[in-house]
Structures are given as structure tokens and as C-alpha cells.
Backbone as numpy.savetxt, mean C-alpha at the origin, in Angstrom:
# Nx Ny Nz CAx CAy CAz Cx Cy Cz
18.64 -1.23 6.99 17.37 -0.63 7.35 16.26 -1.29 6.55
15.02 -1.52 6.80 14.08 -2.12 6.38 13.65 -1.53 5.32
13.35 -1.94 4.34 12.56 -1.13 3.31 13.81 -0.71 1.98
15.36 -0.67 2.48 16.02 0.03 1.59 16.40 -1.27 0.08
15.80 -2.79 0.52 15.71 -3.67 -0.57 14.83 -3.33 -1.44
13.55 -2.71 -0.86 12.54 -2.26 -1.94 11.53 -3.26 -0.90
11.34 -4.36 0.23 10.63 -4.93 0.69 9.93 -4.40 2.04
8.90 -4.71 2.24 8.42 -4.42 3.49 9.37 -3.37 4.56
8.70 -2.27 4.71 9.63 -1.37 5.72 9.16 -0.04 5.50
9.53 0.52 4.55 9.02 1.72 3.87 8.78 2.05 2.47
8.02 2.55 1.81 7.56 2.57 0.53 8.01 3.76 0.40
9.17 4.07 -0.54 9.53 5.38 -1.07 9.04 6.15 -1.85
8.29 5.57 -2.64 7.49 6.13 -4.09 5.82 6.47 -3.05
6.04 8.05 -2.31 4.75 8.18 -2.20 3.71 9.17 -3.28
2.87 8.64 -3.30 1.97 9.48 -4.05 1.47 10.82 -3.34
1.03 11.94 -4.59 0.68 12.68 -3.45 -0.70 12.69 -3.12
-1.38 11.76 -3.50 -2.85 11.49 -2.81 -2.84 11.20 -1.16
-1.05 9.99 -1.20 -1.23 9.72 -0.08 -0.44 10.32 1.14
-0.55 11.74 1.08 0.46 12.96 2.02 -0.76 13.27 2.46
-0.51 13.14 3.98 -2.15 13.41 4.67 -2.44 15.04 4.82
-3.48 15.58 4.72 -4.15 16.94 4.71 -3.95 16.82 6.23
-3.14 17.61 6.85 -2.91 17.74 8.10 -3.72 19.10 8.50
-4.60 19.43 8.01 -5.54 20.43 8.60 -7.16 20.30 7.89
-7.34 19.02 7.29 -8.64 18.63 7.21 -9.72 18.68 8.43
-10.93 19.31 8.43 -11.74 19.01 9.67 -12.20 18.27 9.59
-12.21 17.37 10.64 -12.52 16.00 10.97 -11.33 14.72 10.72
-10.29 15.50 10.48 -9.35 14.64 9.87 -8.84 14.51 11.21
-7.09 13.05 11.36 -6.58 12.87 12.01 -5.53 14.10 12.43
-5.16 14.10 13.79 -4.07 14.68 13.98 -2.94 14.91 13.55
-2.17 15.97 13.06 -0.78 15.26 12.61 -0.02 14.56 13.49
-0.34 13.89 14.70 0.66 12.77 15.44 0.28 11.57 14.84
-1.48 11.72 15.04 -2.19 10.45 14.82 -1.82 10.02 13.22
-1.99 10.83 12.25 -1.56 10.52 10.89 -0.50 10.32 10.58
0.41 10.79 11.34 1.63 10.43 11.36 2.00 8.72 12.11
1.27 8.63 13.14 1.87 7.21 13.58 0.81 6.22 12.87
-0.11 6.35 11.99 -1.21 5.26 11.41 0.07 4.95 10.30
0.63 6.40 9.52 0.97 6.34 8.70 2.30 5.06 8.28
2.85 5.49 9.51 4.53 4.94 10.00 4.07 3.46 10.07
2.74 3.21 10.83 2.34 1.76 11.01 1.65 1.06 9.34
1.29 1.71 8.88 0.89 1.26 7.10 1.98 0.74 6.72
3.09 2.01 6.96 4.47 1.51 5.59 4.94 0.04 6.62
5.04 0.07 7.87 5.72 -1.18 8.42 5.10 -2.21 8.19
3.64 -2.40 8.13 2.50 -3.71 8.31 2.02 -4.02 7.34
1.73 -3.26 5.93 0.86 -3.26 5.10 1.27 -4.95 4.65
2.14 -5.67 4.24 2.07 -6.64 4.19 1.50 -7.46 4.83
1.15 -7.33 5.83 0.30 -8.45 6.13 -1.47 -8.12 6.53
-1.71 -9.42 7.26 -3.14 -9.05 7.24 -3.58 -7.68 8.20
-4.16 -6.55 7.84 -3.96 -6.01 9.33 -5.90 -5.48 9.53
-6.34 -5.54 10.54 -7.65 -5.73 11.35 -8.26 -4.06 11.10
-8.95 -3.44 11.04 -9.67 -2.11 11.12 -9.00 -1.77 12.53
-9.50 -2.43 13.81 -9.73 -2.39 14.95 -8.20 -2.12 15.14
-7.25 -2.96 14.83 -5.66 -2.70 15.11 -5.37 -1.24 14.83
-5.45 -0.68 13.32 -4.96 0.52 13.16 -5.43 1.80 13.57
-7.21 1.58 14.01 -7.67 2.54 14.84 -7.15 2.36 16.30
-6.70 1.78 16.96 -6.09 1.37 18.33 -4.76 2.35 18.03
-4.07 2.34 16.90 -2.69 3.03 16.62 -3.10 4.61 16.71
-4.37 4.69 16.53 -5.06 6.72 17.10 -5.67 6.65 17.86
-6.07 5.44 18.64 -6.83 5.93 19.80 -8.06 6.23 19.53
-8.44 5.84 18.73 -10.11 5.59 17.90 -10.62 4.53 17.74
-12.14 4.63 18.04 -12.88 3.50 17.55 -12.98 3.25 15.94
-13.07 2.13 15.42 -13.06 1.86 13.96 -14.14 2.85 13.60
-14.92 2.97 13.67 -16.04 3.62 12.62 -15.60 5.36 12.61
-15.02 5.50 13.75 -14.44 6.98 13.90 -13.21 7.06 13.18
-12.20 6.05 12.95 -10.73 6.08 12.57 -11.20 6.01 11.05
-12.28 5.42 10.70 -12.15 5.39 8.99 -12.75 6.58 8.56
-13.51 7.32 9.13 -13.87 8.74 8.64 -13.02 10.06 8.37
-11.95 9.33 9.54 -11.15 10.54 9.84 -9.39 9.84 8.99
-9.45 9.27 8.59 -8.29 8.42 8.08 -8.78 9.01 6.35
-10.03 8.77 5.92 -10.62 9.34 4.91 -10.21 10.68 4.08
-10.72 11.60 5.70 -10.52 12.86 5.14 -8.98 13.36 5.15
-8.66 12.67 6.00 -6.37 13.31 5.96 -5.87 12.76 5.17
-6.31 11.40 4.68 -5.23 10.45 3.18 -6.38 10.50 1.73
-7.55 11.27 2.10 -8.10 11.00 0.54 -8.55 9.74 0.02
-8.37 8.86 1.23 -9.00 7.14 0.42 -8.72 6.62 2.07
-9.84 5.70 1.89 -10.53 4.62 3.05 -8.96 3.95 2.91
-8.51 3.26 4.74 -7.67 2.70 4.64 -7.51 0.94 4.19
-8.39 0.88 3.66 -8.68 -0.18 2.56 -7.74 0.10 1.28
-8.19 0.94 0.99 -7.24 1.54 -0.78 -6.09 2.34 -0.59
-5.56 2.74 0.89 -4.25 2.94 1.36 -3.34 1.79 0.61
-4.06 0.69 1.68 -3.42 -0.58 1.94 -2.62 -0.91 0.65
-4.04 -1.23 -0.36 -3.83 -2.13 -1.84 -2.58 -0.96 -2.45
-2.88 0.34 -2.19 -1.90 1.00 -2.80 -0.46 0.69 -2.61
0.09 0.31 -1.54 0.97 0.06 -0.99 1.56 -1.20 -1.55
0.53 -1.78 -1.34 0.76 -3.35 -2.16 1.56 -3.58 -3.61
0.29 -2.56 -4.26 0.59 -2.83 -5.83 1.74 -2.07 -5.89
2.08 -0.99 -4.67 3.50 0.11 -5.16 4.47 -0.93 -5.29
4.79 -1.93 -3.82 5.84 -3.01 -3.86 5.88 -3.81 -4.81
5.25 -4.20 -5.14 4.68 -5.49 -6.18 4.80 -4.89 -7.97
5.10 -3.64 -8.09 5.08 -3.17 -8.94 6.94 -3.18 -9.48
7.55 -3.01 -8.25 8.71 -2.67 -8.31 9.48 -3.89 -8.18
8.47 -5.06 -7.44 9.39 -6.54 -7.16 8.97 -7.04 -8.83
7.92 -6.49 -9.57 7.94 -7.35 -11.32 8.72 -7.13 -12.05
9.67 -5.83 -11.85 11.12 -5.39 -12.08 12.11 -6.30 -12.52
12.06 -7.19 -11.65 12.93 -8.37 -10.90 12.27 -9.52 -11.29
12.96 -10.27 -12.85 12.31 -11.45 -13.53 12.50 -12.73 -12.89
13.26 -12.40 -11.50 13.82 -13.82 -11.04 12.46 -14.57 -9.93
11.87 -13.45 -9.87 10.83 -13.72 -8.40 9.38 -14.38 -9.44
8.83 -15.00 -9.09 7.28 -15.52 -9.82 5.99 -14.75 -9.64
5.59 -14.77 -10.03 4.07 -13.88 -9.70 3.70 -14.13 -8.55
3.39 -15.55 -8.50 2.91 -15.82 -7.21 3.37 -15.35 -6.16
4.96 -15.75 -5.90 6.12 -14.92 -4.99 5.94 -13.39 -4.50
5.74 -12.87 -5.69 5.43 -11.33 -5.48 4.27 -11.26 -4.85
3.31 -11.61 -5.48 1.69 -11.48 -4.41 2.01 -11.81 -3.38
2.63 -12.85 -3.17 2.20 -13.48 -1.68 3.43 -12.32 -0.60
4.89 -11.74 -1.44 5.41 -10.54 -0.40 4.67 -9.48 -0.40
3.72 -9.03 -1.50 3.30 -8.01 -1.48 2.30 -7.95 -0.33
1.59 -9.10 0.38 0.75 -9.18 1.09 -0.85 -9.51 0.49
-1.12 -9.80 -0.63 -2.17 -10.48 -1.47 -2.60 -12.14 -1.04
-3.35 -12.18 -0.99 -3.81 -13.98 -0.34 -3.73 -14.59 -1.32
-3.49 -13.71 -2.99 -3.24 -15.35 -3.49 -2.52 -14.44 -5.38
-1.99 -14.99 -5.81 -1.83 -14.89 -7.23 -3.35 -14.11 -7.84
-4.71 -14.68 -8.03 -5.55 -14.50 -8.67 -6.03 -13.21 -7.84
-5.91 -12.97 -6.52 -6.39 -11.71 -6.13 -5.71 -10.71 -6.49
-3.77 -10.93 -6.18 -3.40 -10.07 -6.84 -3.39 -9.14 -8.64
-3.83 -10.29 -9.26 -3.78 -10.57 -10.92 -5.34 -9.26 -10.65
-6.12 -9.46 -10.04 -7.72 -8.93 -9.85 -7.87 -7.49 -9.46
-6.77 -7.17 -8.38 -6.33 -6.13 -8.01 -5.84 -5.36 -8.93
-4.90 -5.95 -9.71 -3.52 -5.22 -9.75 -4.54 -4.66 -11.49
-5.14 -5.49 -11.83 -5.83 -5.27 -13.01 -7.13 -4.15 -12.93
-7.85 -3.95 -12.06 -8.87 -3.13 -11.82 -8.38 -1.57 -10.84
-6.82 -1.47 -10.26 -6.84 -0.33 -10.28 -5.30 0.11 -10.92
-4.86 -0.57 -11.38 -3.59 -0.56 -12.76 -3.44 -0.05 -14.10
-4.91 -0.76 -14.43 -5.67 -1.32 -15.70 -4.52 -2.08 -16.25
-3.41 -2.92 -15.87 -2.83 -3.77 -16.64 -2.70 -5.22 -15.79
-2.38 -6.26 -16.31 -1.95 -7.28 -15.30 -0.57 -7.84 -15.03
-0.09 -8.29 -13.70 0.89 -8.45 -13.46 1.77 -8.51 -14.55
1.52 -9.76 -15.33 2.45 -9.92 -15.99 2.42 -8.93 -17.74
1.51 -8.18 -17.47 1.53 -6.65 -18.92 2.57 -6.11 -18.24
2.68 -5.69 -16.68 3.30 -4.80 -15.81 5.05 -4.96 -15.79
5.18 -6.77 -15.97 6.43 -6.96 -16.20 7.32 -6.57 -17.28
6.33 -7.13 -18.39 7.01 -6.85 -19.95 6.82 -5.49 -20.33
6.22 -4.53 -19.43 6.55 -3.02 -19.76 7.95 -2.82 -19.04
8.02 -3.36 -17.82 9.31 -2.39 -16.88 10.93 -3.80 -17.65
10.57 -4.54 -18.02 11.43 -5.44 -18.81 12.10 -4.33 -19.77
10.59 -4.11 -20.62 11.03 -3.19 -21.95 11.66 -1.91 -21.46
11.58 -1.39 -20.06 12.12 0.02 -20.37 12.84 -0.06 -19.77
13.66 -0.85 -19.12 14.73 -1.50 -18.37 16.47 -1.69 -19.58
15.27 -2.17 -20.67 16.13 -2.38 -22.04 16.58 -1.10 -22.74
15.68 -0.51 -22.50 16.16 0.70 -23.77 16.91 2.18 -22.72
């Protein structure tokens, strides 16, 4: 099954920021939040369009990000990166893969975006992130 390597498929480690308020007003449906949702954990790796994931509710973009807002608590912009840094957090685990490697599965366009990312909503950088889960891996 996809996702049970820890790669692209499903992200197990959800936060609970990101459990949608299924009775927010103005929020998505619970079908609609439910199938944006199902389509995040499958796609987030790659590049994905505003216009694509509002098409997945049957909304125009400027309507899908208001209402994507109020049911997940964050623009599906900072869904996304969340998702990212969750995988990417768990592939630095794993000393065999390179930084770069990891950004580029995590779905990041490059090493330095990820390093940029991962540092401004982390507060550590990739490689602080390694030699912590190294160290507690050890003890």
C-alpha cells in the first residue's frame, strides 16, 4: 500500500490543526474535505495548481481557498509544506538518503528551498533535524 514506506501515499503523523472542522460556516463539506483531503496525502509531492485542487470540490479557486481555510485552519499552501516537512522529517531519520534526495521526494524544487522552509517553520535545519533524530535513535 502506498504510504506504508513512510513515502508519498499517506502521511500518518496527522496534526490536529490538520483534522478539518467539519461544521465550520463557510467551510468545506465533509465529502468535499474529505476528498481535497485524500487528494493532499496522494499529490502533495508534487507540483499541484490552486485550480486542480479546487476542481477536486467543485469550486472556483478563490472560493476553494476560503473555504479550505476555515475546515483545515491554514491556506492550502501551508497544508502542502506541512506535509512536506512531515515526510522529509521522517526520511532525515534515514542517514543513507542526502538532503538533496529528501527535498527533491519530499516535493521541494530544490535543497536550498527545502533548507529555507524547513528552517522558518521548524526553526531548525535539515541537517540540525538529522543529528537530533540520529541522537534519539541512539539512546
Amino acid at each position: 500500500m502506498p504510504g506504508d514506506d513512510g513515502f508519498p501515499g499517506s502521511v500518518t503523523r496527522i496534526n490536529a490543526a490538520r483534522q478539518p472542522a467539519l461544521t465550520a460556516k463557510g467551510g468545506l463539506s465533509p465529502r468535499a474535505a474529505r476528498k481535497v483531503q485524500d487528494f493532499l496525502h496522494e499529490n502533495f509531492t508534487r507540483k499541484l495548481a490552486l485550480a486542480e485542487m479546487a476542481s477536486v470540490c467543485g469550486l472556483s479557486p478563490s472560493h476553494f481557498v476560503r473555504a479550505f481555510a476555515r475546515t483545515f485552519g491554514v491556506p492550502p499552501h501551508q497544508y502542502i509544506l506541512d506535509l512536506r516537512l512531515d515526510l522529509a522529517e521522517r526520511l532525515l531519520a534515514d542517514s543513507r538518503m542526502t538532503i538533496a534526495d529528501i527535498a527533491h521526494s519530499s516535493g521541494f524544487s530544490s535543497q536550498s528551498h527545502f533548507t529555507t522552509v524547513m528552517k522558518k517553520y521548524r526553526q531548525v535545519t535539515p541537517l540540525q533535524a538529522r543529528v537530533q533524530k540520529l541522537n534519539a535513535n541512539i539512546r
